[in-house]
VOGU-3710 file (C-alpha; in Angstrom, 3 decimals, decimal comma):
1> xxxxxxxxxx> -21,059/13,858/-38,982  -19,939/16,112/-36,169  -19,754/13,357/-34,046  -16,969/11,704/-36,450  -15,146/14,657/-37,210  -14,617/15,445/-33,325  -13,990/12,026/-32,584  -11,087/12,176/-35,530  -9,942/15,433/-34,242  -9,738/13,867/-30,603
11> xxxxxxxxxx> -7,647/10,989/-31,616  -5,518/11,721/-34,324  -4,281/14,868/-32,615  -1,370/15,724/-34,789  2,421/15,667/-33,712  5,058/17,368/-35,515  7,839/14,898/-35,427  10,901/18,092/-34,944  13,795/17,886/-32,873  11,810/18,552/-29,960
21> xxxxxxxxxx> 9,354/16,041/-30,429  11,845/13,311/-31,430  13,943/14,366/-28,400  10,691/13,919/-25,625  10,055/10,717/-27,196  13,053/9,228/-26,831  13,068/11,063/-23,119  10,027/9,005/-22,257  11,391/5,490/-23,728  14,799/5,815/-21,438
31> xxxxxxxxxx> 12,619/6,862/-18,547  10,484/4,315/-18,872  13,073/1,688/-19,213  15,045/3,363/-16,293  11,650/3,334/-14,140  11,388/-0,243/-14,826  15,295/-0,971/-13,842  15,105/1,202/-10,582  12,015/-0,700/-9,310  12,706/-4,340/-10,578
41> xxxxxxxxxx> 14,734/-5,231/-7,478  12,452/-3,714/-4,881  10,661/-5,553/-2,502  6,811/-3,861/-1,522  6,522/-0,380/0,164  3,653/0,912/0,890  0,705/-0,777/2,731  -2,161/-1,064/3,255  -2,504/0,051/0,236  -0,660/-2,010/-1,775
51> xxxxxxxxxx> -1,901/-4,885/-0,494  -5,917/-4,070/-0,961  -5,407/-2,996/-4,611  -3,597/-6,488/-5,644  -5,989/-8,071/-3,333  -9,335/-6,229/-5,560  -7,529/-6,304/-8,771  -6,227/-10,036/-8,880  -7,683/-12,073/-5,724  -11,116/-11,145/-5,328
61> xxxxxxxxxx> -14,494/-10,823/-7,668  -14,827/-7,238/-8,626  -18,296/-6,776/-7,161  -16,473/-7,771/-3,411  -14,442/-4,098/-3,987  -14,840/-1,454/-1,711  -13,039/0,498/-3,982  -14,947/1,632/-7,012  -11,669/1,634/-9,297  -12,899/-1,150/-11,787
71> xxxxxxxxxx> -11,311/0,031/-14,739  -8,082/-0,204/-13,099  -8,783/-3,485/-11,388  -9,767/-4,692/-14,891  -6,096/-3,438/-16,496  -4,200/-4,745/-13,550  -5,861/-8,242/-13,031  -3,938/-8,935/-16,218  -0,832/-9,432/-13,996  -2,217/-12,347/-12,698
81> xxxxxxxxxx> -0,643/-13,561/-16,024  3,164/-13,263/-14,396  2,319/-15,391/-11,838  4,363/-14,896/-8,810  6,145/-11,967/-10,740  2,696/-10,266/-10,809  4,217/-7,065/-9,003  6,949/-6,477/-11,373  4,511/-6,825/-14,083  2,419/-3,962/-12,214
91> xxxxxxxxxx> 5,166/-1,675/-12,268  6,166/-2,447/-15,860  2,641/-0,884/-16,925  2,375/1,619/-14,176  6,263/2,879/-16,072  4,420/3,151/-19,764  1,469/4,774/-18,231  3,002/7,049/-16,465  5,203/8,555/-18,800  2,653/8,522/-21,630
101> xxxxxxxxxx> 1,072/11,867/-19,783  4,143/13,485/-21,070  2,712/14,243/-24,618  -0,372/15,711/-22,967  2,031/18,436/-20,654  4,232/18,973/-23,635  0,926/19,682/-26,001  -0,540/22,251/-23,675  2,839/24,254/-23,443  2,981/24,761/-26,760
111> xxxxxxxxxx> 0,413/26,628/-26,666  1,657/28,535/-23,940  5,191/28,934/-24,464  7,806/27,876/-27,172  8,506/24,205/-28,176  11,917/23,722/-26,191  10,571/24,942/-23,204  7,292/22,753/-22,915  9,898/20,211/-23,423  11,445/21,177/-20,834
121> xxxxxxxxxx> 8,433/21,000/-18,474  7,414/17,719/-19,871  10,539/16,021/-18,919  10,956/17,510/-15,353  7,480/16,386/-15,114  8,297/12,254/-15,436  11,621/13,193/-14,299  10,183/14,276/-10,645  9,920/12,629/-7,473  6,313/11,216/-8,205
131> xxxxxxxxxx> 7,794/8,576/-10,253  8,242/6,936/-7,656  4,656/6,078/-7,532  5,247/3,602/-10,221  7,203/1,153/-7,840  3,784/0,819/-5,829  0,813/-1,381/-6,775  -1,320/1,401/-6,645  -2,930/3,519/-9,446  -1,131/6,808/-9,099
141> xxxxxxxxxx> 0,355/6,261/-12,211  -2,593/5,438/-14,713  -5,062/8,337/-13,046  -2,028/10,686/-14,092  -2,225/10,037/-17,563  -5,649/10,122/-17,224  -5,779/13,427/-15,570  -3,221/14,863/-18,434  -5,528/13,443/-21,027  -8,499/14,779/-19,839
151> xxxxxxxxxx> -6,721/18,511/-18,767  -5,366/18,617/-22,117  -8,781/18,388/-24,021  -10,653/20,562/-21,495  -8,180/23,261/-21,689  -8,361/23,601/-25,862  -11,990/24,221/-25,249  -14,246/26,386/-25,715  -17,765/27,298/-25,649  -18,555/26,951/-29,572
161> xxxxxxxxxx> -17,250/23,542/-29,375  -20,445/20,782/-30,106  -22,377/19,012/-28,109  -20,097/15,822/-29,320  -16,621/17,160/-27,648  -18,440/17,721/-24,500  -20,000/14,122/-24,584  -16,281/13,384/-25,088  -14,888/15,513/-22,254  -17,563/13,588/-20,128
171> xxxxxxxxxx> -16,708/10,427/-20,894  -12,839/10,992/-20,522  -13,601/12,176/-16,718  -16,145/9,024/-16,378  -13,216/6,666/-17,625  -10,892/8,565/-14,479  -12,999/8,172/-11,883  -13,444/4,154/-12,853  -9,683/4,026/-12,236  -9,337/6,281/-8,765
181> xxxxxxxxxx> -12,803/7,456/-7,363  -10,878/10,388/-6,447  -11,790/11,748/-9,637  -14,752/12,613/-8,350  -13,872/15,740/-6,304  -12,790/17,667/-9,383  -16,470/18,060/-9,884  -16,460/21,621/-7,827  -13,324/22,449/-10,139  -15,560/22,105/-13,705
191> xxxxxxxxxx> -18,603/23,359/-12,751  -16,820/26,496/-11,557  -14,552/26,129/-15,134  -17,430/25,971/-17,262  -18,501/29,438/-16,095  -15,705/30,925/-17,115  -15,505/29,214/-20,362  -19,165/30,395/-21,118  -18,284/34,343/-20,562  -14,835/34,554/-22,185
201> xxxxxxxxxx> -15,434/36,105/-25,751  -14,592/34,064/-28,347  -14,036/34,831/-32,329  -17,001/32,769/-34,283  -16,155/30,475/-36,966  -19,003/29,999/-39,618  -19,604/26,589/-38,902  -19,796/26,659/-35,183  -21,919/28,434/-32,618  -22,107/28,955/-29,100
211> xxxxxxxxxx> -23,464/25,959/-27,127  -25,441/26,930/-23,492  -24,307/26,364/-20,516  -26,858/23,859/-19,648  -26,506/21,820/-22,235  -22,596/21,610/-21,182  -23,272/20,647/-18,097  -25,874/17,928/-19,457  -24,142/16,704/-21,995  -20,356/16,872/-19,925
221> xxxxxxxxxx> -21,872/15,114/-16,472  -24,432/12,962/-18,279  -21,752/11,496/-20,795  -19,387/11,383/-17,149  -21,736/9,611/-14,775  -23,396/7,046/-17,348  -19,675/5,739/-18,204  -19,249/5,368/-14,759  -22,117/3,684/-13,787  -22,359/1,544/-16,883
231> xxxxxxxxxx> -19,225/-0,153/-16,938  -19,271/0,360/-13,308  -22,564/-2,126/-13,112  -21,034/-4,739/-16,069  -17,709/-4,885/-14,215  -19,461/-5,760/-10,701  -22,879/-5,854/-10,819  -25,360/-4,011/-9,035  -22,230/-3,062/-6,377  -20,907/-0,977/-9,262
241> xxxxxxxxxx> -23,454/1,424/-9,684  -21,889/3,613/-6,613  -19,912/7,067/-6,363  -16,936/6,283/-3,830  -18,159/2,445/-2,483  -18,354/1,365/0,420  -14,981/1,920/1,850  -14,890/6,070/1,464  -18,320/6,018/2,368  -17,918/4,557/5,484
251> xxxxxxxxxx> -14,551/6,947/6,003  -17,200/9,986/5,256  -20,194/8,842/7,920  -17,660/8,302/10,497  -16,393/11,319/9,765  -19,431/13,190/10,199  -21,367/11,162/12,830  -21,024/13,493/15,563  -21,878/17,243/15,229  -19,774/18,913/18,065
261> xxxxxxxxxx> -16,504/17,870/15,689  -17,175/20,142/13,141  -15,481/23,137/14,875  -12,245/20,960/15,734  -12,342/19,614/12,505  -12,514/22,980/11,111  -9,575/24,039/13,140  -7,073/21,353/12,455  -8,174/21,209/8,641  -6,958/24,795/8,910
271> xxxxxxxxxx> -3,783/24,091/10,622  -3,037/21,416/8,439  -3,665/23,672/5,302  -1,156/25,948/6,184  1,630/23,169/5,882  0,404/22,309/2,325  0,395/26,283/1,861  4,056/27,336/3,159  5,440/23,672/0,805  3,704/24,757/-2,090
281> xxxxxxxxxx> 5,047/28,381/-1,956  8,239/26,966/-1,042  8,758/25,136/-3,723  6,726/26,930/-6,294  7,525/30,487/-5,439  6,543/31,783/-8,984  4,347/30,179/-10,505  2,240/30,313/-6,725  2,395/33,728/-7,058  1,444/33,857/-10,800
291> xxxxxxxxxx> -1,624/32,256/-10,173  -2,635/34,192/-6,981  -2,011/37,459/-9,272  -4,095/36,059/-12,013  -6,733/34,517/-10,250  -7,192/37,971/-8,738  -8,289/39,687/-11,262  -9,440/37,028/-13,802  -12,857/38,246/-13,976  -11,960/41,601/-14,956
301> xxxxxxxxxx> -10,414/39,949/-18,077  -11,884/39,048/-21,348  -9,757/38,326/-23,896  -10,676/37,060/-27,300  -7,041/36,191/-28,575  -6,673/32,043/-27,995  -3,194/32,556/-26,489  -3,909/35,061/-23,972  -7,233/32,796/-23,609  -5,421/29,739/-22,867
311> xxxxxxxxxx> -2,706/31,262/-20,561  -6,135/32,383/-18,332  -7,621/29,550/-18,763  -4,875/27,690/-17,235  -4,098/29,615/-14,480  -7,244/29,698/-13,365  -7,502/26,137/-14,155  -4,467/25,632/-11,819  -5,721/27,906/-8,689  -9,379/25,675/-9,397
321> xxxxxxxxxx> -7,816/22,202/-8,821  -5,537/23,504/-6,226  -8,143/25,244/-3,984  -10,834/22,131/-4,116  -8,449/19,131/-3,985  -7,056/20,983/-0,958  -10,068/21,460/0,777  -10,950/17,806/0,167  -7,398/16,891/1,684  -7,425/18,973/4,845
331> xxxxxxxxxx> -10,509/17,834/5,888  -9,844/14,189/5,193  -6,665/14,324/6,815  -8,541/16,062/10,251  -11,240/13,542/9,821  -8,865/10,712/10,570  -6,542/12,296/13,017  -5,089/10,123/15,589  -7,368/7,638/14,158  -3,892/5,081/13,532
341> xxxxxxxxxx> -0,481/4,916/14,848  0,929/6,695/11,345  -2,465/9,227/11,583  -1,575/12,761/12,655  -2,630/16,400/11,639  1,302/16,961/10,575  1,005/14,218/7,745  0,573/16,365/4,339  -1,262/14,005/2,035  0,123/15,808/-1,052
351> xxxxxxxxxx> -0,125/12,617/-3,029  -4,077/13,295/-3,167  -3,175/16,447/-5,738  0,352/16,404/-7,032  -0,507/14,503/-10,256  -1,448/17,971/-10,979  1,519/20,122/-9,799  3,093/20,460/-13,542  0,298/22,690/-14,292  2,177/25,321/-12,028
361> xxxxxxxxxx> 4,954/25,023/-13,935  2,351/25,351/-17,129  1,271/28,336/-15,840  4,351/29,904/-14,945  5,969/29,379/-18,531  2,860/31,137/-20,260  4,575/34,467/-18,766  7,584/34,100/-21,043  4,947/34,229/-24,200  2,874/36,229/-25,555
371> xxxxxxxxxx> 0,419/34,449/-23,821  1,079/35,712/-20,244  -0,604/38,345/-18,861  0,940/41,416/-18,239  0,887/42,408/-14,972  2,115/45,726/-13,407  5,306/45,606/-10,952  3,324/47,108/-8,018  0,599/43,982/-8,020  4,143/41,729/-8,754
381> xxxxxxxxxx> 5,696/43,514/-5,588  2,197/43,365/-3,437  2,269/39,785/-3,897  5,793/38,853/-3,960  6,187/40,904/-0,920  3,777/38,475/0,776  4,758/35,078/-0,331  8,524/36,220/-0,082  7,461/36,133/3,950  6,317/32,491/3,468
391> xxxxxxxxxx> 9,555/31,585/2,197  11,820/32,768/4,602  9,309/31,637/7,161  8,952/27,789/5,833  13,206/28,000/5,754  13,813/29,065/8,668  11,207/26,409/10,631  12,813/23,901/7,943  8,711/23,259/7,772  8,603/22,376/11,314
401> xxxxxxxxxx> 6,052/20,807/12,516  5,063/19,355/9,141  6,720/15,969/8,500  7,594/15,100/4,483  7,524/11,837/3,834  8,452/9,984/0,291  5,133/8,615/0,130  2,747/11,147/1,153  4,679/13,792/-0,602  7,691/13,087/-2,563
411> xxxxxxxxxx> 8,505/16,224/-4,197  8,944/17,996/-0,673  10,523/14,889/0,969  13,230/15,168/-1,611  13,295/18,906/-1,288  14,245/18,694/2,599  15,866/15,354/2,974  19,318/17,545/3,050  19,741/20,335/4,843  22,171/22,095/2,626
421> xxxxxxxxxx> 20,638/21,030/-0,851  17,136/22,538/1,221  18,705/26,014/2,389  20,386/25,977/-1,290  17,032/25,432/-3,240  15,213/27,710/-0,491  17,644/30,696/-1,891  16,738/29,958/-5,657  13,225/29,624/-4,883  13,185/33,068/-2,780
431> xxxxxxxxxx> 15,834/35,044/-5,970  13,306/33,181/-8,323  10,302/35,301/-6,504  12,491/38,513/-6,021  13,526/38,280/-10,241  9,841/38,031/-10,649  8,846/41,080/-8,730  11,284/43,065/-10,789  10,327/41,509/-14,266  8,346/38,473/-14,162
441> xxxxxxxxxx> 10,045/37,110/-17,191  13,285/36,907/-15,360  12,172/35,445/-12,314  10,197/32,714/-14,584  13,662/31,989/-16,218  15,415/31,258/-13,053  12,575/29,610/-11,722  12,134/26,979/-14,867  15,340/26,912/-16,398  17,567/26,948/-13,172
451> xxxxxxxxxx> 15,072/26,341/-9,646  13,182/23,523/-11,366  15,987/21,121/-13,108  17,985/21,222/-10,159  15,644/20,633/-7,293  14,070/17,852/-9,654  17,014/16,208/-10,409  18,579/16,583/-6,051  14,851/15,403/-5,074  14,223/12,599/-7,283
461> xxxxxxxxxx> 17,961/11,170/-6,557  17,065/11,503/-2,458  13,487/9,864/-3,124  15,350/6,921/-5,053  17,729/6,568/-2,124  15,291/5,833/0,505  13,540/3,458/-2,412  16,640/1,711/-2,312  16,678/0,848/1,397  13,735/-1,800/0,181
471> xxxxxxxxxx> 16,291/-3,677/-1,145  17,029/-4,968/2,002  14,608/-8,077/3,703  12,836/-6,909/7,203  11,415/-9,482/9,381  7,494/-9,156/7,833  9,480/-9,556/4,378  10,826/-12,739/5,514  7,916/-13,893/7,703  5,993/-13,437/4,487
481> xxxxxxxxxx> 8,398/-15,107/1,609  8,678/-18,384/4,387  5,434/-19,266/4,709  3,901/-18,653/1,356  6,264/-21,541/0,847  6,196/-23,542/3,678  2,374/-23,817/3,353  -0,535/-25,062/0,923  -2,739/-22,000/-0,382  -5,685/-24,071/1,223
491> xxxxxxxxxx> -3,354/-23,594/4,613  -2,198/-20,304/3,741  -6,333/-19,176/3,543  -6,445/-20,248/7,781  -3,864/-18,069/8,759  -4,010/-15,308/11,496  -1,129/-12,668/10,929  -0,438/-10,981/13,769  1,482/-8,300/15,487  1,872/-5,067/16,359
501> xxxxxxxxxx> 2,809/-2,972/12,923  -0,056/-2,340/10,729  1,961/-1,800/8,137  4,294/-4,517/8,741  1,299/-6,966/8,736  -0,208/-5,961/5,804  3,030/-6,146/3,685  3,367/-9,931/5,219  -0,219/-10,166/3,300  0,769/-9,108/0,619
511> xxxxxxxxxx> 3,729/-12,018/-0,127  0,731/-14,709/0,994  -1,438/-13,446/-1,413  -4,634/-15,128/-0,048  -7,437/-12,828/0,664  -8,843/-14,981/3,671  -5,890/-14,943/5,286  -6,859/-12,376/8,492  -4,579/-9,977/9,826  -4,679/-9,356/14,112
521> xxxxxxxxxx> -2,908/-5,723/15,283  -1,704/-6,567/19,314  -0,071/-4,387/21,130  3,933/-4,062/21,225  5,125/-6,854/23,169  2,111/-8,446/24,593  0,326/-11,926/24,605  -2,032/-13,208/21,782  -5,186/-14,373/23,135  -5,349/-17,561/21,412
531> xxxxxxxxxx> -8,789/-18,478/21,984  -9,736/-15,341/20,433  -8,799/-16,475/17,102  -11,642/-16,614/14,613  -13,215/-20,263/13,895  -11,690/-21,780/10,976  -8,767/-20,438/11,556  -5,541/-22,836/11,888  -2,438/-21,028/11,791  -0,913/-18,451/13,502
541> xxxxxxxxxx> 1,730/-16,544/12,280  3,229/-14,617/15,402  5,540/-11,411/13,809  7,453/-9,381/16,836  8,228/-9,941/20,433  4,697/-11,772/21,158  3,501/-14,430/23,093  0,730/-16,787/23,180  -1,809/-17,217/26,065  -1,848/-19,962/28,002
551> xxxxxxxxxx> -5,318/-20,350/28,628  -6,184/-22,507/25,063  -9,556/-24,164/24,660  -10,184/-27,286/22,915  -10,401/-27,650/19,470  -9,860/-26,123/16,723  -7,731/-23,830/18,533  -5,514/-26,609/20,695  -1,755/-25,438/20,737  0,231/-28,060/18,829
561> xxxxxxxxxx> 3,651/-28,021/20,599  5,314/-30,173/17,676  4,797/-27,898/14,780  6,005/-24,912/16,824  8,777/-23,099/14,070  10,596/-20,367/16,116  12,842/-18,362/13,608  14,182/-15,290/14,009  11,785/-12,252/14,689  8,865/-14,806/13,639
571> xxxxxxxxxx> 6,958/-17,684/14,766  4,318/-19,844/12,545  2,235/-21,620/14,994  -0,619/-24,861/14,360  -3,352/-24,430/16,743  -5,812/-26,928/15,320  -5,427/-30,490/13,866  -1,897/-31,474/12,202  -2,424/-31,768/8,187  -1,437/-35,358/7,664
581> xxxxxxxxxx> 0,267/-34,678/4,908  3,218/-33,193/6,487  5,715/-35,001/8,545  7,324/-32,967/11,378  9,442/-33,875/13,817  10,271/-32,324/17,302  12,860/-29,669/15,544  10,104/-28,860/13,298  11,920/-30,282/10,331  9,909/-32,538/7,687
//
């Protein structure tokens, strides 16, 4: 009986269709449709990461992942349906998902703030820069709603909830980390939650009573970890019963292998911290400093009214996700410095936490309720005082030596990609912190109602512009398109791609859409070494100012000088025996 009656409460979560609801709802249709209209003429971005999620999802048995995202995989293999469309299919779901978190954001700020507002925060929230992430075969965009979903229902709880909802809760987090394993390091972030959900004072209905810690934990993680490894192990076998698979895995031991790199690692995890630090401030001036106020002194706090509860709770919520997902980042992004031409400690991997970025925004709106806390003006000033210095510092380096990038971090790619819209913004954000310090309702107002629409709107429309440049064909585009039709997909399976940009090379994988064809990184303008071409292997398709060795061995790998096609800024090459079905003449033509 409980079971049902928090099951009904989960899913039928009531709407009130008012003005404000009718006018997110038909927010979330246009932006969907306009998602799906920006991204329909784009050719692939980003890789290789594009390229091994269409290559788990649609090309390859599940259990050959080294990716543990089988839900996802399971979703997206459905594209397989379009055909040749299959990525334009991806992005068409990738649109509905992602703008079906919106509900979620707009439910937890009414609780924190009025109706029109939390509309507000809502729309800025599909309206920002991270929608871009729905133009990439990736699945950015279904672990957000997933992430919304599950932050929604955690943050309306509370320690005389039943066994049941915390089963629930469980399973809602086991279901996220089947779609990005990522899920994973929020783990820190509840067990730390939970604590403070057990000690906050609560007023006790009739019916319900308090529920242990312990058995939270049991029945939250249990519920969590047998989703995962259930439908982990009938998706792909015995390969599915695993945390992060075999590709993280093998990321984390090579991290780790040798001791002496923990001090360096240490270092350049903190060096690359401060970048995330002086963007986050920079952009979030308030609602930063809101939660560094209220974090502060949370445990000195024990409120028993649910609005003043919830305001806490998400706050603290906020500085919890914040603080372990960057930890996790940092260190990753150390771990694999100058591991790769595009590797460096000045890449901010902001992509690996800004699905969660509208709860700062959350947060910040609680103060204009009676849900905020009230906070004197001499903490406001302490730390205003102190994050006001990060401001002017991160404007006047212009963030220097961090590089923004529309992939790894969108929002502040769009915040700096023009130098007066930057130095404009920079002003709002650093009168946004000053009106705070003064009264913090003020400063919230310019911050939401003035700061936030207009650095959303000037960010998302420079993010869109360098989407746009994919509109244009490169040379791996090209190399790519040709030969998936020039060739059989039993011919396309014995090709070598090879060249010198990784990412080049892997997009060229992505049109051929073969997972045995291999892919060979050279150097810039050297010679292939022919007879180092793997056996089996018949065709060679040459991308960049290469040659080929002259020093060829028999066969299979014995150049064949008719069925040479030179085109521009490519070359596909035959190195074993002619396929007889072709005909080909000296100029290559059939």
């Amino acid at each position: 009986m409980m079971f049902k009656e928090t099951f009904r409460c989960k899913i039928n979560t009531k709407i009130n269709l008012n003005t404000s609801t009718i006018f997110l709802i038909a927010t979330m249709i246009i932006v969907a449709f306009l998602l799906c209209v920006r991204s329909s003429g784009l050719y692939p971005l980003v890789f290789a990461d594009e390229y091994t999620y269409s290559k788990f999802s649609r090309l390859l048995p599940f259990s050959e992942a080294n990716i543990p995202g089988y839900l996802y995989f399971l979703i997206y293999k459905t594209t397989n349906l379009c055909g040749d469309g299959f990525l334009n299919c991806a992005r068409l779901f990738n649109a509905v998902f992602f703008v079906l978190a919106a509900p979620f954001i707009y439910l937890i700020g009414k609780k924190l703030t009025g109706e029109r507002t939390a509309v507000l925060i809502a729309v800025l929230s599909i309206l920002g820069p991270m929608n871009s992430y729905t133009a990439y075969f990736m699945p950015e965009s279904l672990y957000f709603l997933s992430f919304w979903a599950l932050s929604y229902w955690l943050l309306t709880t509370d320690k005389t909830h039943s066994v049941w909802h915390w089963i629930f809760l469980g399973s809602v987090f086991g279901i996220s980390a089947l779609i990005k394993p990522h899920a994973l390091f929020l783990i820190p972030v509840f067990v730390v939650y939970f604590l403070i959900v057990q000690r906050q004072v609560v007023e006790k209905p009739s019916n319900r009573s308090k529920v242990p810690l312990i058995n939270q934990y049991i029945a939250f993680f249990g519920a969590a970890f047998f989703i995962k490894f259930m439908l982990g192990f009938l998706l792909a076998g015995k390969t599915g019963i695993t945390l992060f698979g075999a590709g993280y895995s093998s990321i984390a031991s090579g991290s780790v292998a040798d001791p002496h790199r923990y001090i360096a690692l240490l270092k350049m995890a903190f060096d690359n911290v401060q970048g995330h630090f002086l963007a986050l401030i920079l952009m979030f001036s308030v609602p930063m400093a809101y939660v560094f106020l209220t974090s502060a002194s949370f445990f000195k706090r024990n409120f028993s009214n649910p609005q003043h509860r919830i305001a806490l709770n998400t706050a603290l919520y906020t500085a919890l996700v914040l603080i372990f997902l960057l930890i996790v980042v940092t260190l990753f992004t150390a771990s694999i410095s100058n591991s790769g031409p595009y590797e460096n400690n000045a890449r901010l991997h902001m992509r690996y936490y800004n699905f969660a970025l509208p709860l700062l925004l959350l947060a910040a709106a609680s103060q204009l309720s009676l849900g905020g806390v009230v906070s004197s003006m001499r903490s406001r000033l302490i730390v205003g005082l102190l994050l006001a210095v990060v401001v002017l510092y991160a404007t006047y380096t212009y963030l220097a030596p961090y590089v923004p990038s529309f992939v790894d971090n969108p929002e502040l790619r769009g915040f700096t990609f023009y130098s007066t819209v930057f130095y404009v913004l920079s002003g709002l954000s650093l009168l946004a912190l000053i009106g705070w310090v003064y009264n913090a309702g003020v400063g919230t107002k310019i911050f939401l109602y003035v700061l936030m629409p207009l650095s959303v709107v000037c960010s998302t429309f420079y993010v869109n512009q360098e989407l746009r440049q994919r509109l244009v064909l490169d040379v791996f585009d090209k190399a790519g398109m040709f030969t998936k039709q020039y060739l059989s997909n039993a011919e396309i399976s014995k090709v070598v791609i090879a060249g010198a940009n990784p990412a080049g090379l892997f997009r060229t994988a992505f049109y051929l859409d073969n997972p045995s064809a291999a892919i060979e990184i050279i150097p810039e303008k050297s010679v292939l070494d022919v007879s180092k071409v793997a056996a089996g292997k018949e065709w060679i398709l040459l991308i960049g100012e290469h040659g080929l060795s002259k020093n060829v061995p028999s066969q299979p790998h014995q150049l064949d000088q008719s069925h040479h096609l030179q085109m521009h800024g490519f070359t596909l090459i035959h190195v074993g025996e002619l396929p007889m079905k072709k005909n080909i003449n000296q100029d290559g033509k059939k």
